[in-house]
Backbone as JSON Lines, residues from 0, in Angstrom:
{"i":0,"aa":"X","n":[-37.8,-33.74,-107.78],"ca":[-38.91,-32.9,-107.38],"c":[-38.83,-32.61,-105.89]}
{"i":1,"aa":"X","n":[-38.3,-33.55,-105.52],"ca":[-38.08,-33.49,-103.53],"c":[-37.27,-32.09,-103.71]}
{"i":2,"aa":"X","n":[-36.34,-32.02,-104.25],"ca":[-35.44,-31.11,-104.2],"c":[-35.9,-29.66,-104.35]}
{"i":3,"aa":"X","n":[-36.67,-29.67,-105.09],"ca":[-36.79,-28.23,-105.41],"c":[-38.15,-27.49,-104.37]}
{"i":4,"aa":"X","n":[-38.69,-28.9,-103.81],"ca":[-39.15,-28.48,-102.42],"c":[-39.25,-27.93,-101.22]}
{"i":5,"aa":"X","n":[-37.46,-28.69,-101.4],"ca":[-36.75,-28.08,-100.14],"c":[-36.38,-26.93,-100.13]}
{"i":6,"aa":"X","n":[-35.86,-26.77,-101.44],"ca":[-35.8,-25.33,-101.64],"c":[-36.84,-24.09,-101.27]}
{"i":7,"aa":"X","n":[-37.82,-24.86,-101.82],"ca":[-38.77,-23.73,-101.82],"c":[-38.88,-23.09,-99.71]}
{"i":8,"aa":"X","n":[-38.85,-24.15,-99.25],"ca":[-38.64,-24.32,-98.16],"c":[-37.78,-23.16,-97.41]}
{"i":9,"aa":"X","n":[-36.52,-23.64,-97.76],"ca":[-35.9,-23.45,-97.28],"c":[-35.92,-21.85,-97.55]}
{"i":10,"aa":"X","n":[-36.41,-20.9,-98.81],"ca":[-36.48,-19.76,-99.12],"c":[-37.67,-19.28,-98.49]}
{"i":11,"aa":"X","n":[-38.72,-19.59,-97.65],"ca":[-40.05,-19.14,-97.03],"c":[-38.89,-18.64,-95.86]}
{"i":12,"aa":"X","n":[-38.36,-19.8,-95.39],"ca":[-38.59,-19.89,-93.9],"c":[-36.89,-18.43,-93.72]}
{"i":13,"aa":"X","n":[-36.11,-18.45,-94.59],"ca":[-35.46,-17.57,-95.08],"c":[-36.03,-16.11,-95.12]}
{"i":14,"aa":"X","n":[-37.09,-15.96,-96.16],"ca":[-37.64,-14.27,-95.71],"c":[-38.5,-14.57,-94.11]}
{"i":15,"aa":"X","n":[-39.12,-15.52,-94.03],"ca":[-39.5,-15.43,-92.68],"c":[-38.66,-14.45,-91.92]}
{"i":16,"aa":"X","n":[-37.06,-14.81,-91.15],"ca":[-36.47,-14.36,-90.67],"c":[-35.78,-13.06,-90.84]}
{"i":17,"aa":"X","n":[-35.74,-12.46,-91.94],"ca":[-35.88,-11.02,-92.56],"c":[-36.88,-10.5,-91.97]}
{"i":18,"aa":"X","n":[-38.05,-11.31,-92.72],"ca":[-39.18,-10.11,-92.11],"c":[-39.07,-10.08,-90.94]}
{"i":19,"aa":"X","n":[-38.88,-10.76,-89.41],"ca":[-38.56,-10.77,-88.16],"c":[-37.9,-9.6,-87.73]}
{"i":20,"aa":"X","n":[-36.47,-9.56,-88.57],"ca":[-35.49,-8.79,-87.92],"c":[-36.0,-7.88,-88.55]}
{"i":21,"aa":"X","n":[-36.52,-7.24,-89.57],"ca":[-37.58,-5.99,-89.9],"c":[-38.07,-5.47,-88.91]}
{"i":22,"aa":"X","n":[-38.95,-6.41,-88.35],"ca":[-40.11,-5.91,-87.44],"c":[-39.34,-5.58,-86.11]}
{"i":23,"aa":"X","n":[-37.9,-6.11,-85.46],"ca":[-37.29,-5.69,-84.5],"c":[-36.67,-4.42,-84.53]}
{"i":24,"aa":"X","n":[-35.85,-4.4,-86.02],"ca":[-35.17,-2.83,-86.26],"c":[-36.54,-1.67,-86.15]}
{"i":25,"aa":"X","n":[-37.41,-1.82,-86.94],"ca":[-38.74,-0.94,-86.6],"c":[-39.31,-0.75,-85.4]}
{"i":26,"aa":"X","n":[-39.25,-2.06,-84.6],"ca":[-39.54,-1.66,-83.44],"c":[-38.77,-0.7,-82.26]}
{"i":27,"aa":"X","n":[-37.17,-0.89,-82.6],"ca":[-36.09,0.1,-82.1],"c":[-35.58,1.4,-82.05]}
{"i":28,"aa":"X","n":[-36.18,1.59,-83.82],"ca":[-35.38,2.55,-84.37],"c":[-37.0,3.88,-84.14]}
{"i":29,"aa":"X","n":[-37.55,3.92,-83.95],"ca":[-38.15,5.28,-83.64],"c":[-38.07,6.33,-82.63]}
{"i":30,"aa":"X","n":[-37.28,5.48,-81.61],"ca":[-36.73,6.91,-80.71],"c":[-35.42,7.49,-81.62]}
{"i":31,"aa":"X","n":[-35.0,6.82,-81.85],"ca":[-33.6,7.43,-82.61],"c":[-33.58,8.79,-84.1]}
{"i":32,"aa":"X","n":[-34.55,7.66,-84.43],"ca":[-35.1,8.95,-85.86],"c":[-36.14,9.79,-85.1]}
{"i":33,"aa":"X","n":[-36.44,9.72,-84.23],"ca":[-37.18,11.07,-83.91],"c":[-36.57,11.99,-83.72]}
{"i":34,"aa":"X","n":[-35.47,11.2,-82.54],"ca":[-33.91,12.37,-82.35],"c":[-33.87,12.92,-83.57]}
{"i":35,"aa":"X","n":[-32.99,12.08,-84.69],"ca":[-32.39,12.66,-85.52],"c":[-33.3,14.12,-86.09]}
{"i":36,"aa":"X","n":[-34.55,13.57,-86.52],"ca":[-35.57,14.4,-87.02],"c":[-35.6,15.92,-86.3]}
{"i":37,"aa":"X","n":[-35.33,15.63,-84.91],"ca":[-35.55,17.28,-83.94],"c":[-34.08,17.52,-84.05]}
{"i":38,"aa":"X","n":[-32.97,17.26,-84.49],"ca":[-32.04,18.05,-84.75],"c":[-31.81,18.65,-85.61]}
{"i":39,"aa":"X","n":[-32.67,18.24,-86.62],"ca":[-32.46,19.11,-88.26],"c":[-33.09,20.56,-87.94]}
{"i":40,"aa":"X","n":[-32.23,21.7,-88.91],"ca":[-33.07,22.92,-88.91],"c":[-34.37,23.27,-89.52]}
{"i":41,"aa":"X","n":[-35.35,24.07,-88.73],"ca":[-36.23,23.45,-89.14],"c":[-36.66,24.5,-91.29]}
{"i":42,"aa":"X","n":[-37.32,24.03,-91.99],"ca":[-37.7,24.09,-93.4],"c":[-38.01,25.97,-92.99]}
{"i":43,"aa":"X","n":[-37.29,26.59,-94.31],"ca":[-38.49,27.96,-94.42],"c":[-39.32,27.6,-95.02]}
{"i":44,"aa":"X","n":[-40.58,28.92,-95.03],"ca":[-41.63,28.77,-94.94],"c":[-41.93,29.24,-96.33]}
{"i":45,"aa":"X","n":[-42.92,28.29,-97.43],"ca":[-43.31,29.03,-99.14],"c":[-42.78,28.34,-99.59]}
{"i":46,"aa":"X","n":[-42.57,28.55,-101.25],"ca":[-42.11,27.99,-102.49],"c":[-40.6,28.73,-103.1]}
{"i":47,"aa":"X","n":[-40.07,28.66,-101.97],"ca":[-38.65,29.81,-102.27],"c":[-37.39,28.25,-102.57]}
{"i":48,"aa":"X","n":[-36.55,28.65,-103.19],"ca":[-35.36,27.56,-103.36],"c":[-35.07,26.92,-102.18]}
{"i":49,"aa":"X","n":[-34.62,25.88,-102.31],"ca":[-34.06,25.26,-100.84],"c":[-32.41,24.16,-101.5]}
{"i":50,"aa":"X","n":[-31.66,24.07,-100.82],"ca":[-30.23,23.02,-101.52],"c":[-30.93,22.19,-100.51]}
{"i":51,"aa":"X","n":[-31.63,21.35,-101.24],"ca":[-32.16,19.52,-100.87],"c":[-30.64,18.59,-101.13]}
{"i":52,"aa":"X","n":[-31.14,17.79,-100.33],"ca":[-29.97,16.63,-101.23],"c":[-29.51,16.85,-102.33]}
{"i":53,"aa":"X","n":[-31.37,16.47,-103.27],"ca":[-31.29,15.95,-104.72],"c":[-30.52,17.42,-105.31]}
{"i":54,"aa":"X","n":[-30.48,18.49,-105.07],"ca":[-29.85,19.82,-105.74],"c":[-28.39,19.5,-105.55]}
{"i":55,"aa":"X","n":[-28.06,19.35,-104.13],"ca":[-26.34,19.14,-103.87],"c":[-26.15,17.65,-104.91]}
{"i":56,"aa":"X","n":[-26.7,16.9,-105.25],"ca":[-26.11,15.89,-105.77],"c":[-26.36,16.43,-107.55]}
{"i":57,"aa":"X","n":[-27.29,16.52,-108.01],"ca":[-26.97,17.3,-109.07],"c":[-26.04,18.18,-109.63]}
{"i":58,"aa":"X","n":[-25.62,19.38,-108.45],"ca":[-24.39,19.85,-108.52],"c":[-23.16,19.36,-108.38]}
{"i":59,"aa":"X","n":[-22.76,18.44,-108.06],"ca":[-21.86,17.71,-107.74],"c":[-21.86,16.38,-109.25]}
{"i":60,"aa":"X","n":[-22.53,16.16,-109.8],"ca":[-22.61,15.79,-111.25],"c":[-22.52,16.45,-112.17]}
{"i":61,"aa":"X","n":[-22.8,17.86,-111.78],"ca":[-22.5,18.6,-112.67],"c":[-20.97,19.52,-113.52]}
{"i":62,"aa":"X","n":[-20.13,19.08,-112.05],"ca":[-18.95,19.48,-112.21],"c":[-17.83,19.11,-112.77]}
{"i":63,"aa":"X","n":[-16.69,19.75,-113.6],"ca":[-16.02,19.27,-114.64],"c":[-14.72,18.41,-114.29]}
């Protein structure tokens, strides 16, 4: 029973340190994706077609 204690243990203190380095990458990464975000072109405007990802990857499954 000791054993499976430790375990349990030892798996808290385990995501502990995940969630940590979570909260550091989040804390880093928002100048960067903002960049990224202002380099994209920006969306037209309405309900007209657009090649999203999900379309290019569909097409690309779709091929023989």
């Amino acid at each position: 029973m000791s054993e499976q204690k430790k375990i349990a243990r030892r798996s808290f203190f385990a995501g502990l340190g995940l969630v940590a380095a979570a909260g550091v990458a989040a804390k880093l990464a928002p100048a960067s994706v903002a960049q990224a975000v202002a380099d994209q072109p920006a969306e037209p405007e309405g309900n007209s077609y657009r090649l999203s990802e999900h379309v290019k990857k569909y097409y690309r499954t779709t091929t023989i």
